[in-house]
DOMARKE-48022 format. One record per residue (C-alpha): residue in three letters; z, y, x. Coordinates in steps of 0.001 Angstrom, whole numbers, padded with zeros to 6 digits, always signed. Example, Ala and Ser with C-alpha at 12.3 -4.5 7.8 and 13.67 -1.06 7.14 Angstrom:
BEGIN
ALA+007800-004500+012300;SER+007140-001060+013670;
***
This chain:
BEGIN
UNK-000282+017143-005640;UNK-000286+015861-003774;UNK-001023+016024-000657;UNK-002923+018654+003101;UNK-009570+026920+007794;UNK-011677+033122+013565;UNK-013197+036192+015433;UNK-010801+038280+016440;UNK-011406+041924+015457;UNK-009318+044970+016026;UNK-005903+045206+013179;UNK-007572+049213+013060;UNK-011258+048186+012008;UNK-010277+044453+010359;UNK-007177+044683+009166;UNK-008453+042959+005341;UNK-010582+040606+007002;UNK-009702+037357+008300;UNK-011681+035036+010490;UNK-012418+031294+011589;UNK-013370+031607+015238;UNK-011562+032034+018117;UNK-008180+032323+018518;UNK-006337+035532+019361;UNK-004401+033847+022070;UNK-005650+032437+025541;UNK-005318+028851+023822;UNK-007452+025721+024691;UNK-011150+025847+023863;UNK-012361+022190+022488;UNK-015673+023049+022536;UNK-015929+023581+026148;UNK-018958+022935+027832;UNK-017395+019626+029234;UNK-016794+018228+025595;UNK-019307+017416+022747;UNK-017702+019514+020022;UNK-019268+022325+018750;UNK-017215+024914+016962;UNK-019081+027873+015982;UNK-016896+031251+014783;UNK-018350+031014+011448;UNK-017452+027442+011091;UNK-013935+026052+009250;UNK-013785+022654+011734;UNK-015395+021720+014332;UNK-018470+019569+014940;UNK-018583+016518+017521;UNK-021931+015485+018902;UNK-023879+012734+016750;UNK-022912+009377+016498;UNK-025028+007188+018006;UNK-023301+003619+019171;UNK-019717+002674+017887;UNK-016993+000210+019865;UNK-014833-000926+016990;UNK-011467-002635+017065;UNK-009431-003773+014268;UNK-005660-002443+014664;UNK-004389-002688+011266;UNK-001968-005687+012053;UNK-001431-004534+015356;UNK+002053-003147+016667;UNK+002745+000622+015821;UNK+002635+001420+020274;UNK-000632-000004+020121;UNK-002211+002069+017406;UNK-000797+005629+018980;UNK-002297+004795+022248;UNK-005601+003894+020634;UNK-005714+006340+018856;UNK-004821+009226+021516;UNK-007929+007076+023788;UNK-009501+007677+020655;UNK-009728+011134+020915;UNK-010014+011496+024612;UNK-012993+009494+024111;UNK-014877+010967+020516;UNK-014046+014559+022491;UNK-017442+013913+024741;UNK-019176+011759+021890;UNK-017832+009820+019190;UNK-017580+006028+020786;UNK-014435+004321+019798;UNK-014295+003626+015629;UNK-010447+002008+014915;UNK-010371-000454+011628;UNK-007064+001081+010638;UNK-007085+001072+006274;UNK-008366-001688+003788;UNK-007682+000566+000878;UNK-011781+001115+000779;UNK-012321-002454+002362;UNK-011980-001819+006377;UNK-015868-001876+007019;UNK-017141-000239+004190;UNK-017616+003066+005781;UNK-018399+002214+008958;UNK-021065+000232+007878;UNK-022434+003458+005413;UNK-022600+005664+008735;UNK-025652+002893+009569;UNK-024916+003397+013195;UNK-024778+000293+015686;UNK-021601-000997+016821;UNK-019948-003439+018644;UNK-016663-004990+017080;UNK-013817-005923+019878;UNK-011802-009029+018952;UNK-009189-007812+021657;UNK-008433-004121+021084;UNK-007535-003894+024661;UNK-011252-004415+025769;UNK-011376-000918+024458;UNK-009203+000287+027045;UNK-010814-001704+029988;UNK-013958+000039+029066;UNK-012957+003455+028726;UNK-009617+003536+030999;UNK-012029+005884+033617;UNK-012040+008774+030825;UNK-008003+008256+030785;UNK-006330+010537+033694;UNK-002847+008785+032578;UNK-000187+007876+030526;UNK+002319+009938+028764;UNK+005660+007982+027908;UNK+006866+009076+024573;UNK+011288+008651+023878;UNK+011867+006010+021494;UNK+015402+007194+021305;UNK+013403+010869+019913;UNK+010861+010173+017402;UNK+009341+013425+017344;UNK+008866+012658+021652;UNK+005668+010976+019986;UNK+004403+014037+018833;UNK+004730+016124+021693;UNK+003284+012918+023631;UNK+000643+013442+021208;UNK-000135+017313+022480;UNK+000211+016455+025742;UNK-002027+013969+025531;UNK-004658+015846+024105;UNK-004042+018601+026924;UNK-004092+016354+029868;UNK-006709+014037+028856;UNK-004094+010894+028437;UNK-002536+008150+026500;UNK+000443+008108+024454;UNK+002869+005174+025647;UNK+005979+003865+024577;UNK+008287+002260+027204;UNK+006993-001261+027248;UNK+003554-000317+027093;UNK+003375+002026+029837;UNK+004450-001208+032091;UNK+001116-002880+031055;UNK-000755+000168+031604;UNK+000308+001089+034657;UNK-000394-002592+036141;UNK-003399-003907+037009;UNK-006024-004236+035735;UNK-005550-000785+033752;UNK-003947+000993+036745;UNK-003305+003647+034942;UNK-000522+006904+036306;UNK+002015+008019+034354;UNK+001827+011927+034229;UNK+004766+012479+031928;UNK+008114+010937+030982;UNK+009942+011842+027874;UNK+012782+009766+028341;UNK+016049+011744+028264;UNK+014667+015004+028399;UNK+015122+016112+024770;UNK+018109+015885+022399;UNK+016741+016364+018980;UNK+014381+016883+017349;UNK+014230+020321+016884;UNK+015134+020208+021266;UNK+011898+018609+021059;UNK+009899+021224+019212;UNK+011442+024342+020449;UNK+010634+023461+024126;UNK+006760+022391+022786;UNK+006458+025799+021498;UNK+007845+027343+024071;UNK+005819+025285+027067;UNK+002632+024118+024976;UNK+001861+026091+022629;UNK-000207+028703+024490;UNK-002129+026554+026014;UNK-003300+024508+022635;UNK-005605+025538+020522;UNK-004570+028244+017636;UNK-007546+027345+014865;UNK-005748+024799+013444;UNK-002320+023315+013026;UNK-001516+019466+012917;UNK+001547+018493+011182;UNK+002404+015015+011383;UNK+005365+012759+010860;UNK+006153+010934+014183;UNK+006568+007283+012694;UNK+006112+005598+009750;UNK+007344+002673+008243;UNK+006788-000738+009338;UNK+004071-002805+007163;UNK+006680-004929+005066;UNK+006035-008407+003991;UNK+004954-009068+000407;UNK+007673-010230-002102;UNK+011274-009895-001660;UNK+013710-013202-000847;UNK+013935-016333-003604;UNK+017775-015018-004282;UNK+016461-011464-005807;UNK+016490-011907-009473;UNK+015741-009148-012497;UNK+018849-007885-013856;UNK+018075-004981-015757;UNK+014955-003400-017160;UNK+013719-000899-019510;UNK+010989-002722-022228;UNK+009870+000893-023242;UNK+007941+003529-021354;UNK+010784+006180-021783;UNK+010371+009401-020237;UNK+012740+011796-021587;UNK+016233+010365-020310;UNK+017208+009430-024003;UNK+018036+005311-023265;UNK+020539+007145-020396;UNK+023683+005117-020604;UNK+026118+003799-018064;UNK+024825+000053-017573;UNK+027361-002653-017064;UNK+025520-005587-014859;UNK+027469-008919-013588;UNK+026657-009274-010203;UNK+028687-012612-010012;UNK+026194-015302-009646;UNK+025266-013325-006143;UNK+028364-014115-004436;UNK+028093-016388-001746;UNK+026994-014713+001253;UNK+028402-011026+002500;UNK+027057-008758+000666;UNK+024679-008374-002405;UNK+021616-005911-002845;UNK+020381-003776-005611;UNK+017259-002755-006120;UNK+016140+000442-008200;UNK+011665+000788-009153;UNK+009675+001722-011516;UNK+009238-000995-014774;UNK+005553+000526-015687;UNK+003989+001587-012617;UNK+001576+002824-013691;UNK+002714+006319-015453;UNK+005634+007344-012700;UNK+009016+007826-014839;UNK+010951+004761-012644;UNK+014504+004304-012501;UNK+016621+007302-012284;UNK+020244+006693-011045;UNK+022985+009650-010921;UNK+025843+007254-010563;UNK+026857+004080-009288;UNK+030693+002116-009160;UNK+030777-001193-007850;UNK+033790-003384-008430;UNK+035136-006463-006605;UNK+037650-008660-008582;UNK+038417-005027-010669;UNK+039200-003463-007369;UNK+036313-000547-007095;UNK+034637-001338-003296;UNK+032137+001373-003681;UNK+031730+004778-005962;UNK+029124+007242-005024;UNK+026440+010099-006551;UNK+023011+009950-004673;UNK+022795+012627-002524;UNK+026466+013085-001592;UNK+027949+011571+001549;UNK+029723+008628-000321;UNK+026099+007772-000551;UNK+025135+007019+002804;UNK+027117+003822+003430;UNK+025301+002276+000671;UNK+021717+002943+001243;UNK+020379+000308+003100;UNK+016331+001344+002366;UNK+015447+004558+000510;UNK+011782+004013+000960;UNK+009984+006333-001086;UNK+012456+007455-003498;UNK+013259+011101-003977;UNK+016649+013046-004615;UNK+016991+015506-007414;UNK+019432+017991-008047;UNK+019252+017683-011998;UNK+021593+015510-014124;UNK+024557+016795-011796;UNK+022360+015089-009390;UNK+019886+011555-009171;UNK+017932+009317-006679;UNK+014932+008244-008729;UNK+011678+005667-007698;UNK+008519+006334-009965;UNK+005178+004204-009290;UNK+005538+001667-006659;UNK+008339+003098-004968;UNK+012060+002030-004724;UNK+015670+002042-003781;UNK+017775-000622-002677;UNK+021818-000432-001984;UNK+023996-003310+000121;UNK+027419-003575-001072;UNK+029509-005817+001587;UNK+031755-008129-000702;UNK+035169-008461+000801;UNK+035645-012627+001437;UNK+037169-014932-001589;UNK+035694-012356-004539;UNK+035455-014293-007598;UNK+033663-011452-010056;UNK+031871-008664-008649;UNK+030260-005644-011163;UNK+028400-002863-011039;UNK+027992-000242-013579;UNK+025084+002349-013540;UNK+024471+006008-015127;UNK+020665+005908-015275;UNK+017651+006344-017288;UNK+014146+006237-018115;UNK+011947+003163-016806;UNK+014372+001557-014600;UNK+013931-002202-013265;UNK+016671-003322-011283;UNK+017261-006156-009229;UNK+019524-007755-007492;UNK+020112-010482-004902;UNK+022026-011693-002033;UNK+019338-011835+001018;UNK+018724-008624+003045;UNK+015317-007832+002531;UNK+012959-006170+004644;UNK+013635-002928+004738;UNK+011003+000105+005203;UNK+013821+001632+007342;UNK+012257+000169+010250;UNK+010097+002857+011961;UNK+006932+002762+014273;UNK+004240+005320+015516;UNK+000709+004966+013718;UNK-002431+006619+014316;UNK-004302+008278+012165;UNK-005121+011892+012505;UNK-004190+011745+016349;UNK-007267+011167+017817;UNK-008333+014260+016146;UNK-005247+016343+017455;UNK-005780+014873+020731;UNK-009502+016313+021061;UNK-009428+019256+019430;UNK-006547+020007+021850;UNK-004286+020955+019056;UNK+000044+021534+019228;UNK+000931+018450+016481;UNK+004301+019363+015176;UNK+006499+018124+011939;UNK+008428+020772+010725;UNK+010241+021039+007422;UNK+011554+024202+005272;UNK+014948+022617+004392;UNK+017576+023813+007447;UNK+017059+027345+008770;UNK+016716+026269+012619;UNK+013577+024509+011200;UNK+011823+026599+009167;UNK+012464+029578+011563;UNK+010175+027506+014114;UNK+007823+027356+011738;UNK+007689+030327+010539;UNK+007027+031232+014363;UNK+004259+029321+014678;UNK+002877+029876+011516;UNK+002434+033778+012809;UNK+001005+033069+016037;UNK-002184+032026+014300;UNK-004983+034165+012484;UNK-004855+034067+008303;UNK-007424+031342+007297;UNK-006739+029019+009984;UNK-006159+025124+008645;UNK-002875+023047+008776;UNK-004280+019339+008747;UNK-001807+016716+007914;UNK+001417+016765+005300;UNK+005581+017346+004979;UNK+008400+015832+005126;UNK+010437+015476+001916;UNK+007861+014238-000100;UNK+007133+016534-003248;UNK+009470+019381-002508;UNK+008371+019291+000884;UNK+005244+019940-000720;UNK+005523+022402-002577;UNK+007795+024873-000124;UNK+005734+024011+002647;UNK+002265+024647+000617;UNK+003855+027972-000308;UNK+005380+029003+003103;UNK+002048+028440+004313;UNK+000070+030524+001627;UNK+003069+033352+002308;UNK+001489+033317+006586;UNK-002382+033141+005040;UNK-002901+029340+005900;UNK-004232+026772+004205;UNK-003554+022497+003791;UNK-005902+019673+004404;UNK-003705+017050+003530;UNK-005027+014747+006221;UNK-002414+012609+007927;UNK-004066+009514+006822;UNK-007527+009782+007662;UNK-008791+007826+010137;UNK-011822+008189+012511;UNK-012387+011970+011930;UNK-013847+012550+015192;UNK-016349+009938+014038;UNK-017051+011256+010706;UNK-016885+015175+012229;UNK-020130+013654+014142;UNK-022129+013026+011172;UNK-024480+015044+009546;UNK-025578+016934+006434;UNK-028454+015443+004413;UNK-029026+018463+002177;UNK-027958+020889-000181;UNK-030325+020348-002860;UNK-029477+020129-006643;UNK-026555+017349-007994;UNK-027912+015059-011157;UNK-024863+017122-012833;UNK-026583+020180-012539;UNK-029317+019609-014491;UNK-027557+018978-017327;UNK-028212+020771-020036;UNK-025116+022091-022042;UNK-024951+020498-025640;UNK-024698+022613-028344;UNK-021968+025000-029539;UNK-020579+023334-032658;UNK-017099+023046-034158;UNK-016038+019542-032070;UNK-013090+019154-030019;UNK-014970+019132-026196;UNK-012645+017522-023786;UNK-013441+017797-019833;UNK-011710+014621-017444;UNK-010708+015977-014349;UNK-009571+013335-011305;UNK-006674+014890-009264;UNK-006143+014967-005536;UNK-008723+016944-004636;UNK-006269+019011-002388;UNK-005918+015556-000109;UNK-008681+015177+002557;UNK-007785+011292+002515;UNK-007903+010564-000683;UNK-011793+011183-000561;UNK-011983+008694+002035;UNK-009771+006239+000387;UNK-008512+006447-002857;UNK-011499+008331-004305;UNK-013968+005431-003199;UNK-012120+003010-004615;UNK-012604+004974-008294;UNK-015980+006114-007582;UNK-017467+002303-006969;UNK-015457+001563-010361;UNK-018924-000111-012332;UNK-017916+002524-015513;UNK-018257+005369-013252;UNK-021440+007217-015067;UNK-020658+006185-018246;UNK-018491+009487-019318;UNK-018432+012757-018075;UNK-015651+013251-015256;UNK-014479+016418-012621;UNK-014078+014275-009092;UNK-011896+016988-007330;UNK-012865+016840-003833;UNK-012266+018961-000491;UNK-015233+021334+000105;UNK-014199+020986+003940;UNK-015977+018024+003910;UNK-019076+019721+005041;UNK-017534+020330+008339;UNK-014896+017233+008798;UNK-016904+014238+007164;UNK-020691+015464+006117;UNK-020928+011121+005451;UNK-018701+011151+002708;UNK-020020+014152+001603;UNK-023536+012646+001547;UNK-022287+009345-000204;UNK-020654+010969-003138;UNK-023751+013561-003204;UNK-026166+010661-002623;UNK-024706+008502-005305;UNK-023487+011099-008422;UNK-024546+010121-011730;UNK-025600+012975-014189;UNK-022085+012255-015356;UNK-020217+012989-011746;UNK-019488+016946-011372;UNK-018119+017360-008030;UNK-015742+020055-008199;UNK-013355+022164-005416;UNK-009182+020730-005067;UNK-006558+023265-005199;UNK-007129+025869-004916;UNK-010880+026142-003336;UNK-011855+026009-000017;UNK-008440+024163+000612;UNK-004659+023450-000691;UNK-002817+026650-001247;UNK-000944+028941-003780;UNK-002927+031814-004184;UNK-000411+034071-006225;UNK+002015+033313-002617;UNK-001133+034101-000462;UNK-000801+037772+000643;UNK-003056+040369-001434;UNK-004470+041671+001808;UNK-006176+038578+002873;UNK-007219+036253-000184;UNK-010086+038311-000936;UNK-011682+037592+002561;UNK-010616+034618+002399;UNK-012006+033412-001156;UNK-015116+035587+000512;UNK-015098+032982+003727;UNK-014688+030049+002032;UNK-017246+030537-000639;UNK-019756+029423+001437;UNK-017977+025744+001825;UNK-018378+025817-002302;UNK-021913+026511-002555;UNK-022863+024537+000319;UNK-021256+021516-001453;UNK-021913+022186-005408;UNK-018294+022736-005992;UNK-018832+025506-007507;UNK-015954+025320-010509;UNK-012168+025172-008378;UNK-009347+023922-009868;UNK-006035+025751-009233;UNK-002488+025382-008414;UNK-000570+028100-008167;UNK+003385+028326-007674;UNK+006064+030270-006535;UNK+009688+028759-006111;UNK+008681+025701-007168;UNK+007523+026425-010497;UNK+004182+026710-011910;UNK+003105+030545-012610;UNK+000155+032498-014269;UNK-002211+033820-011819;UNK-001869+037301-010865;UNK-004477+040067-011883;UNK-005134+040465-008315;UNK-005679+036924-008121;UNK-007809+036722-010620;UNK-009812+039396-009689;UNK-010425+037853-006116;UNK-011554+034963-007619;UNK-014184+036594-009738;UNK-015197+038916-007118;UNK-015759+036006-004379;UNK-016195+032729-005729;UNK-018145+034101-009087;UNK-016507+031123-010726;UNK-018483+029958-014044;UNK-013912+029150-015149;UNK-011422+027728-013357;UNK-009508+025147-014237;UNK-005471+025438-013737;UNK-002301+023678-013349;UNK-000557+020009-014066;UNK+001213+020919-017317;UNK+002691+019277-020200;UNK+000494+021084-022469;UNK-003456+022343-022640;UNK-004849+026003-023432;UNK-007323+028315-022678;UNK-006871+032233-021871;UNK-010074+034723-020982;UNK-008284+036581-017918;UNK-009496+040193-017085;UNK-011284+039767-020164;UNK-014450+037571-018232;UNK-013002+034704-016155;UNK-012066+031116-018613;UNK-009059+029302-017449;UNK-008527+026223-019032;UNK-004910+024848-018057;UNK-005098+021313-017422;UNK-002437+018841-019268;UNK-002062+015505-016743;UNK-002199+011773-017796;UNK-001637+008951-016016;UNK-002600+006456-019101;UNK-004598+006042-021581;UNK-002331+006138-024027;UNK-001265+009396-022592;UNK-004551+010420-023431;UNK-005246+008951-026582;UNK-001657+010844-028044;UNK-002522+014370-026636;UNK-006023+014049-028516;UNK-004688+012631-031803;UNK-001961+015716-031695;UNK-004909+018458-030859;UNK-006881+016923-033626;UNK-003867+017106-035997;UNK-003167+020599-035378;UNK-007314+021862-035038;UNK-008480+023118-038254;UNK-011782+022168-037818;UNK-013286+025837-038475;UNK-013980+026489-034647;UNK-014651+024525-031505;UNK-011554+023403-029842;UNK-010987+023103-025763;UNK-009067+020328-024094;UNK-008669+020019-020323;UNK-007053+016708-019549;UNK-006148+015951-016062;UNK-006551+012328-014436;UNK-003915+010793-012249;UNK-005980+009661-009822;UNK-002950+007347-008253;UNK-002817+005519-011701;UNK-005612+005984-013681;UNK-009962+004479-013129;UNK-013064+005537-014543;UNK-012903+002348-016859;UNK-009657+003993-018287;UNK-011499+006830-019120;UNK-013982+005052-020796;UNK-011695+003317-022444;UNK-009964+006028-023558;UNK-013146+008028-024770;UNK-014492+005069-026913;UNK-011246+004878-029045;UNK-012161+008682-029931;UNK-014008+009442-033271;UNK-017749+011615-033449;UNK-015501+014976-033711;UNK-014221+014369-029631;UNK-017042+014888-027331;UNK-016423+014985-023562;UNK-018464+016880-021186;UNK-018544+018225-017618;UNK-016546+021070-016438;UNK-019523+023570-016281;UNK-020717+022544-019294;UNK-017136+022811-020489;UNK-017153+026544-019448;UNK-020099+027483-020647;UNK-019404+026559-024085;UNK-016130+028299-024207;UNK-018015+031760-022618;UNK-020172+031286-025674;UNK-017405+030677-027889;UNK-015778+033625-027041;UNK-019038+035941-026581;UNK-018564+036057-022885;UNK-021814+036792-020374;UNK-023120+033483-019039;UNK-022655+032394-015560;UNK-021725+035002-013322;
***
């Protein structure tokens, strides 16, 4: 959804049990006496010692080589105490949570002062192949191992001059082939001496930040007036490309006409023809493809429709066609469907195709010692590495950071993961976290949410608003801040999905959100609990002590009610009655909330535990349909149940109150335990377990 934790015991006397402290294997130990970090057994991530003074430097405009080298200082650095604070995202505004942490700090115009001050913590360099992207990663665990930079070429030139004077202690330059050269030999060198309580999976680069706007010669020549979302305006679209002649080549671009709701342009054919002569005839996804696609960006490929590239939200696709010289009429005609906006013009444009190295998560990998790795399930020789060292670590260990391939890189890796016991922070976007992991708890006491009282049982339709992306450790630092300092937050009930692990990684987001609830704010657990995972693809043997382990990270927070996804082969399932029975057995969960579905319901599993399946919206019109139908169909002689999930990407708290005031006096929204508790007295259940 979106997007990604050990004492050892004898397999004899522990073979159900799983743990969170030290690794089985010789691996490094973080929280050695000659670092800050504190990692007790019992604990999911580790703690760094308390914040006290912060040097900050604003790299979000700088050069990709500049941000990986921070950031790998970064985490030599934070490793003793946190020190070094990177202005990296504006999504939140760049200084709004470094100024909540109410720390003093010093702000660097030049980011290089950083490395002046702190170059005697640095024992060297290690040079990273720009000719091997994934060279950056294992850069990235070497870094963390020998208590060094990650470089690329040019840089190491200024690093090793004066006045840095800095060694270079590794090359990667030529010495691997691939990428999966690149991995096998990390695994096969590194990996024993890393750490093995957490995983870090991280892609190597990133695109470069592109320019706003696209060149004066791009103009709109088809687009969809309707939100369609069913493929029923799919035609093959004749556009004249003509009045783009004049240069070499002319550029079509495929995204999303409402951006909001994510059903963009969907293409499973394209035939371009030059004076009736065809010049280029391809189906996404095929090898007569390839020549074409000058910037995929975010788009995704999917086998349906005999096969189709499609862009939903603010993603896109563009194609270059190179016109052969003294064309007078040029056409292209296009199967495709739902909200498609294409344009086209005669400029390249900047394309996202360019790649750099970015920072992020790495100063995190780089003091926690930790193997950082990006591995997909889609070729054997991949996955089989993975698989590897997915089974050197103990079940309940945490794999911080994403996939490749976008959504079904989600969901196989999410599942392959539950299959080895192992759970997702989706965290390869957070910055700072070995500033935030130095924070601390303010409390555990009551949440305005709890003491509210539940209305009573009468025959209304109660609807609960649940945000999504509660699986996605960044989203709580970005994303979710943005919709929590929405001015209509606390005007209607809503679920804010949220990581539990926040207790451990960031206890200062944790104590914002707790700090500034409204009686109307219930914060509730992401998929699937205690982290992102697929419990009915979790072994039997181990989700009880898991569920049993994490529990703790529930209570502690006042997540109490978890929301669920659960699938197997890419497709949503029903949870298992061993499943179910784990759930009720360790997290005593008042219901649980399930799915992203195209419809709502509510079952009573094992004849005790409420699940409420959750239908998703991502406007409020969305919303406002779904509630007219339930009404339409209710009879009106018994209360009615409607779970309605948010799409946090798209949707805002003034949405939802938007959406709520358009509803008549038989509608009334409340909180998820409140929600629960009225269908357990509904349906004659006990109370809260």
């Amino acid at each position: 959804m979106l997007r990604k934790f050990t004492t050892v015991c004898l397999a004899a006397v522990c073979a159900l049990s799983i743990s969170m402290g030290a690794s089985a294997e010789p691996a490094a130990n973080p929280s050695s006496s000659s670092s800050g970090i504190k990692w007790p057994e019992s604990q999911a991530l580790p703690s760094f010692a308390k914040v006290k003074h912060l040097d900050v430097a604003d790299v979000y405009d700088a050069p990709g080589d500049v941000k990986i080298m921070l950031a790998t200082l970064q985490g030599i650095v934070n490793r003793n105490q946190p020190r070094i604070y990177l202005l990296e995202n504006q999504e939140e505004g760049k200084m709004t949570w470094l100024n909540d942490l109410k720390v003093p700090y010093t702000v660097h115009d030049d980011p290089w002062e950083l490395v002046s001050d702190f170059k005697k913590e640095v024992k060297g360099i290690i040079v990273y192949d720009p000719k091997v992207p994934d060279s950056i990663n294992v850069a990235t665990t070497l870094a963390g191992l020998k208590d060094a930079v990650v470089a690329s070429p040019e840089l190491s030139a200024k690093l090793t001059a004066a006045p840095y004077g800095l060694k270079v202690l590794d090359d990667l330059q030529g010495k691997f082939k691939d990428k999966l050269d690149a991995y096998t030999w990390q695994y096969e060198n590194l990996w024993k001496q890393t750490t093995h309580r957490m995983l870090i999976g991280l892609s190597p680069d990133t695109s470069v930040k592109l320019p706003p706007g696209l060149p004066q010669s791009f103009k709109v020549v088809a687009e969809e007036k309707t939100q369609e979302r069913d493929a029923k305006n799919r035609k093959i679209y004749d556009l004249d490309l003509t009045s783009f002649l004049g240069t070499d080549a002319v550029y079509l671009r495929f995204e999303d006409a409402f951006q909001q709701d994510g059903w963009g342009s969907a293409v499973h054919e394209v035939t371009v023809k030059a004076d009736g002569q065809t010049i280029a005839q391809f189906v996404p996804g095929t090898d007569d493809e390839k020549p074409f696609l000058y910037d995929a960006q975010g788009s995704q490929l999917s086998t349906g429709s005999g096969g189709h590239r499609f862009a939903d939200n603010g993603r896109y696709f563009v194609y270059e066609f190179k016109v052969p010289a003294g064309t007078k009429s040029l056409t292209a005609s296009v199967d495709m469907w739902n909200q498609f906006k294409v344009l086209a013009g005669n400029e390249a444009p900047p394309s996202s195709e360019q790649k750099e190295p970015y920072g992020y998560l790495r100063d995190y990998a780089v003091a926690n010692k930790a193997m950082v790795f990006w591995l997909g399930t889609n070729t054997p020789e991949q996955k089989a590495l993975f698989d590897k060292i997915l089974a050197d670590v103990p079940a309940g260990t945490p794999y911080l950071g994403w996939f490749s391939n976008d959504t079904e890189g989600e969901f196989n890796g999410v599942e392959l993961l539950s299959n080895h016991s192992i759970y997702v922070l989706a965290a390869d976007w957070f910055s700072n976290l070995t500033v935030f992991s130095g924070t601390e708890n303010k409390g555990q006491g009551p949440l305005p949410s709890d003491k509210v009282k539940t209305p009573k049982l009468e025959n209304k339709i109660y609807v609960t608003y649940t945000f999504s992306e509660g699986d996605n450790f960044q989203y709580n630092q970005h994303r979710m801040r943005n919709l929590w300092d929405d001015p209509n937050r606390g005007k209607v009930p809503i679920n804010w999905t949220s990581s539990p692990m926040l207790y451990d990684g960031a206890p200062a987001m944790l104590n914002y959100y707790r700090s500034t609830a409204t009686a109307n704010d219930q914060l509730i657990a992401g998929p699937s609990g205690g982290g992102y995972f697929y419990p009915n693809a979790w072994p039997e043997k181990t989700l009880p002590a898991f569920l049993k382990k994490t529990s703790s990270y529930l209570k502690k927070t006042g997540m109490t009610v978890p929301y669920v996804l659960n699938r197997v082969a890419n497709q949503n399932v029903p949870l298992s009655d061993s499943v179910v029975k784990a759930y009720e057995d360790n997290y005593r969960p008042n219901g649980l909330l399930l799915s992203w579905e195209d419809h709502f319901g509510v079952e009573i599993l094992n004849g005790n535990l409420p699940v409420s399946t959750i239908q998703g919206i991502s406007t409020v019109q969305d919303g406002q349909k779904i509630l007219a139908d339930a009404k339409a169909k209710w009879d009106g002689k018994s209360p009615l149940f409607v779970s309605l999930g948010l799409l946090a990407w798209n949707m805002t708290p003034t949405d939802v109150v938007k959406l709520t005031d358009s509803l008549g006096p038989e509608y009334q929204p409340v909180l998820a335990d409140q929600y629960f508790s009225l269908i357990r007295e509904a349906n004659h259940l006990p109370k809260n377990p």
